[in-house]
N, CA, C and O of each residue as an XYZ file, in Angstrom:
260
protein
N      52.232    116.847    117.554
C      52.403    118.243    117.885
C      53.900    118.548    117.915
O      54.623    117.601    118.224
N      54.628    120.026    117.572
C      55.310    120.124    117.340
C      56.013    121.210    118.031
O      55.279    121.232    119.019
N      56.710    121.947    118.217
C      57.394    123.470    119.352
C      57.938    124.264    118.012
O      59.123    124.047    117.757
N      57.346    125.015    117.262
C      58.176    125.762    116.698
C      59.551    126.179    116.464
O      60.219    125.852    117.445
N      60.055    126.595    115.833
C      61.774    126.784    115.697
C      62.011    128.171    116.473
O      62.865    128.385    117.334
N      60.960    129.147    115.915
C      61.148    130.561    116.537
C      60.725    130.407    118.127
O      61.031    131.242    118.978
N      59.977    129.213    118.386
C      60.009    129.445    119.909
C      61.053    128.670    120.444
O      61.966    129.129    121.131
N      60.926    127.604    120.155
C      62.120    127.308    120.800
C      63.694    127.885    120.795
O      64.597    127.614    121.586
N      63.706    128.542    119.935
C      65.064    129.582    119.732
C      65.324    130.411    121.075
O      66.451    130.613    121.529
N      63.773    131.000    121.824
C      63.816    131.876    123.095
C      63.430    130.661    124.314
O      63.562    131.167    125.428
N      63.049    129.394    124.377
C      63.087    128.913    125.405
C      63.370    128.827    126.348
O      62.388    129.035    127.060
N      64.428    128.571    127.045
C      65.489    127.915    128.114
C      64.947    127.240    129.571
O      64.095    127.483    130.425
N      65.843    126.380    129.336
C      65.875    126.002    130.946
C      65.413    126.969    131.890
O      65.581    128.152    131.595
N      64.739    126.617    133.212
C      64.355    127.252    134.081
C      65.387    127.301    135.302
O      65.581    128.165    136.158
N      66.063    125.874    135.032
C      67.000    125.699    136.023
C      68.291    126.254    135.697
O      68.687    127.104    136.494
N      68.916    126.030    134.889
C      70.122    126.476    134.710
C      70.378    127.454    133.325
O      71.525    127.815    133.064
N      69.235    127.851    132.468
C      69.206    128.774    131.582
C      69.894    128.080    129.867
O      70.255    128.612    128.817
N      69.835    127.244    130.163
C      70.501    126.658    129.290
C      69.441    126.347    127.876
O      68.266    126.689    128.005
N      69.809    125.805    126.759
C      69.271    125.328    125.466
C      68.395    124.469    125.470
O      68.836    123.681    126.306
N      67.149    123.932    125.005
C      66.039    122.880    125.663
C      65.905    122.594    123.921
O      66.029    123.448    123.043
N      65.748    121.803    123.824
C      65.797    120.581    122.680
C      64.375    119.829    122.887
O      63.839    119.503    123.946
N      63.906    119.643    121.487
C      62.169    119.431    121.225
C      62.680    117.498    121.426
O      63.674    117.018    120.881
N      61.551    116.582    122.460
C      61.807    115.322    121.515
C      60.430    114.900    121.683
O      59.801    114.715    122.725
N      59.951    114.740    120.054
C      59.084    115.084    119.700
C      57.893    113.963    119.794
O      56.680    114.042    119.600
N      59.109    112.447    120.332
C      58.464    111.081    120.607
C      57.384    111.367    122.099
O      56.157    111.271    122.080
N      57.952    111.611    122.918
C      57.608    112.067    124.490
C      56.384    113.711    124.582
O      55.572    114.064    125.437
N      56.764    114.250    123.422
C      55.927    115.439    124.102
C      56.783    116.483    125.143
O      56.221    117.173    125.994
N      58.379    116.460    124.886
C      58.603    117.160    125.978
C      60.015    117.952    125.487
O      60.589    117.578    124.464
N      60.494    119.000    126.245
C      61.615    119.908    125.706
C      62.616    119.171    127.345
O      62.343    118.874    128.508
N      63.634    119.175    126.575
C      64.833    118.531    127.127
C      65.820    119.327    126.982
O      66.152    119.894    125.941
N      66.584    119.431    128.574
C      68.016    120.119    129.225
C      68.540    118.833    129.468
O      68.269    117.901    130.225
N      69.642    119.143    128.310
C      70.324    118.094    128.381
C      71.523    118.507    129.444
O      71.896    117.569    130.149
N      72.248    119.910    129.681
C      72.899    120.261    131.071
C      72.098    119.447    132.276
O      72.507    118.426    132.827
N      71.322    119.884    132.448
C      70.388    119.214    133.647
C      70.233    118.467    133.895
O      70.209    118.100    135.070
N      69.938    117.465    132.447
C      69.361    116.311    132.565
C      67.890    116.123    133.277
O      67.543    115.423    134.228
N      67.066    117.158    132.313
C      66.019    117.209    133.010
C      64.705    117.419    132.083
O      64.902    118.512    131.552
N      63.378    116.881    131.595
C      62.609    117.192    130.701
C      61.661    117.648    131.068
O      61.298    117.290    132.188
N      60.799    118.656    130.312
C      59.449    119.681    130.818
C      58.139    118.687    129.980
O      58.058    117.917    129.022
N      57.538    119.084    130.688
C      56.200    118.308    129.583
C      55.724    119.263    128.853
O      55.705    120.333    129.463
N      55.349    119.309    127.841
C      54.555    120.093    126.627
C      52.715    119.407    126.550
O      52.380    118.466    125.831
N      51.869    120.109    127.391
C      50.284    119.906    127.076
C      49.803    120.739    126.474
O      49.551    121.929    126.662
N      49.672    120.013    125.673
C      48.255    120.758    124.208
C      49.536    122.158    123.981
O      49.366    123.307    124.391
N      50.443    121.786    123.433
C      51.343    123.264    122.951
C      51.746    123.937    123.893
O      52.445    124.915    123.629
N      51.388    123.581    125.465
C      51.734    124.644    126.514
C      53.374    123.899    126.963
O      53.530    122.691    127.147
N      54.249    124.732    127.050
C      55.528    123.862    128.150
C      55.450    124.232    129.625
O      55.391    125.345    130.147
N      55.466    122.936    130.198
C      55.300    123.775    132.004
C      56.625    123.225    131.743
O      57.197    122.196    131.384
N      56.812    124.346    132.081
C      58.746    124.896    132.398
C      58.919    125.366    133.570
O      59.636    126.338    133.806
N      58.008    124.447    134.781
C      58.351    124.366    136.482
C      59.031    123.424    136.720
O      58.705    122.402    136.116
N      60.137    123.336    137.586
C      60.957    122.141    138.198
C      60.427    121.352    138.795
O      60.895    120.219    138.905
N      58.929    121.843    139.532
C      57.772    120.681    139.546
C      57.767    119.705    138.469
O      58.292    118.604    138.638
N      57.188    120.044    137.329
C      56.648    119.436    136.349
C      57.722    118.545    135.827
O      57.300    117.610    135.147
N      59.622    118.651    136.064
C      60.565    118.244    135.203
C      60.509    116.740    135.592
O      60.280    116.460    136.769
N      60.637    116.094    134.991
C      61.089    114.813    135.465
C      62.977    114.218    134.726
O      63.382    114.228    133.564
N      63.672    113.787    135.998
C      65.054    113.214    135.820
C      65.014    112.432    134.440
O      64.141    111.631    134.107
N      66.271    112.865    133.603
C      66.445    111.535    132.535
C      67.794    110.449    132.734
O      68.833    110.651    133.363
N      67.527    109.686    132.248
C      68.507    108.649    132.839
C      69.528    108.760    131.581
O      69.241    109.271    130.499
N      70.737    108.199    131.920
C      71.702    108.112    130.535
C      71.522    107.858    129.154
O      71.928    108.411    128.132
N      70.651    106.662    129.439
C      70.443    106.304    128.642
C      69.069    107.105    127.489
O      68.956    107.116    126.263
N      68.472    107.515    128.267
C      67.461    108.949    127.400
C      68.367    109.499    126.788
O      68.552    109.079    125.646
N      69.239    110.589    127.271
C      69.746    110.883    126.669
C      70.500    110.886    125.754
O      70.711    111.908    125.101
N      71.219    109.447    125.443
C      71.808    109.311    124.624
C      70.729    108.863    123.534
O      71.026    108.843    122.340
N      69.648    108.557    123.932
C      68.529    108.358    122.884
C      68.181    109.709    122.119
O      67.666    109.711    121.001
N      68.469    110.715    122.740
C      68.084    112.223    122.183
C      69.355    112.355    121.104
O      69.182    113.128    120.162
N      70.579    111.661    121.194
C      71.972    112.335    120.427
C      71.685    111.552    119.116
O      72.422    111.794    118.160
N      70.733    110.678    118.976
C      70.778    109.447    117.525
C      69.770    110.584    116.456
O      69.478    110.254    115.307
């Protein structure tokens, strides 16, 4: 499954409003400001700070390759 380009173009962070980036291994849209990822079920993003879970450095630098 995939997040569209046109949606993700209007996305953002919930927390800090920022740019959210598809990774497409996990199922989930990623603030990389934050350092924080949403889960994506069945095409839906819960884009609650509930739902975010912390990424560690090293995620992220897995998102920059």
């Amino acid at each position: 499954m995939s997040i569209p380009t046109n949606m993700l173009s209007i996305l953002a962070c919930p927390s800090c409003k920022g740019k959210l980036v598809w990774n497409h291994d996990r199922s989930e849209l990623v603030c990389r400001g934050e350092q924080l990822a949403y889960p994506v079920n069945e095409g839906i993003p819960a884009l609650l700070a509930s739902a975010a879970r912390e990424l560690s450095v090293a995620e992220l630098e897995q998102l920059k390759k």
